[in-house]
C-alpha positions, 0 to 999 in steps of 0.5 A: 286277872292281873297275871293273865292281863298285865301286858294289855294293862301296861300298854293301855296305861301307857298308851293313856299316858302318851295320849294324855300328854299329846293333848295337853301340848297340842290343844290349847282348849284341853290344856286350859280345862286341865289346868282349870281343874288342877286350880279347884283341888283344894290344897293343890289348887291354891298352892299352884295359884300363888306359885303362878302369881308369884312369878308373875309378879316377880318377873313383872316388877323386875321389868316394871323396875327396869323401865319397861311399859305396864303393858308390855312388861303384864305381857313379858311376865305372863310368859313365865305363867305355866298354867294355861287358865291364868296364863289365858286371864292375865292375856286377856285382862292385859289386851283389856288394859291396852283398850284403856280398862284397868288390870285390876278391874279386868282380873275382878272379872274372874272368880278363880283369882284371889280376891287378896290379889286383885285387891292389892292390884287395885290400891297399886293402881290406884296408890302409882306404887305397882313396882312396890306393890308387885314386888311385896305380893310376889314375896308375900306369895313367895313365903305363903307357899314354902309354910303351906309346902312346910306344912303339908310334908309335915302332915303327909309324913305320919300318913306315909309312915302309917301307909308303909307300915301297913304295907310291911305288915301285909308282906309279913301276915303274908309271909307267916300265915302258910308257915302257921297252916303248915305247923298246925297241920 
């Protein structure tokens, strides 16, 4: 099937490829569903949230530092946001925090967010610390993603490993069994 089809089959691969990538750039409601479902792999998923709220974070209380507005500095560093869905929730807890509501209360209203999160927007808010606050959580998100990174390597290193071998040892059955039907004919 493969040696008849593979030319169909590269160019339909690709053509899913290309098609896929023009969506996700040009519709915001595809990138956000994508990005939404990329958020509930389960390793995955919290890897690519703390990496997002890191550099939310860090962009922010580097703006928050240099005397910028709360408001406008939630605005500036939800730009450095890559995923559309927490991009979107951030955008909209901020345009919220404008009408007078709190961030924190805003971001509670998303089950996606970490509650650890919202809890410590929440005692910034409430402490007048959120330059602080913002600067230790990117660091505590910052360090919580290189050991979950460090760890997962570490576990996907033995898989590899076995995953070659297997592939090796298919390659040399193959290689062996016409020299063996030969012999013992």
């Amino acid at each position: 099937f493969l040696g008849e089809n593979i030319t169909i089959i590269l160019v339909l691969t690709l053509a899913i490829i290309v098609a896929f990538q023009v969506a996700y750039k040009k519709s915001e409601i595809f990138m956000q569903k994508v990005d939404y479902l990329l958020l509930k792999i389960p390793v995955f998923g919290r890897i690519i949230q703390t990496a997002e709220l890191s550099r939310f974070l860090s962009v922010s209380s580097m703006l928050l530092r240099s005397g910028l507005p709360f408001v406008q500095a939630l605005k500036y560093g939800n730009d450095v946001v890559t995923n559309g869905h927490i991009k979107s929730i951030i955008n909209e807890a901020t345009s919220k925090v404008v009408e007078g509501q709190r961030f924190s209360v805003m971001l509670s209203r998303f089950e996606e967010l970490d509650r650890g999160f919202v809890q410590a927007v929440y005692l910034a808010e409430e402490s007048g610390e959120v330059k602080t606050a913002f600067e230790n959580l990117s660091t505590l998100y910052a360090e919580e993603n290189k050991d979950k990174i460090t760890l997962l390597t570490s576990i996907l290193e033995p898989v590899l490993i076995l995953a070659v071998g297997g592939i090796i040892g298919v390659v040399v059955v193959a290689m062996l069994l016409p020299i063996f039907s030969i012999s013992i004919s």
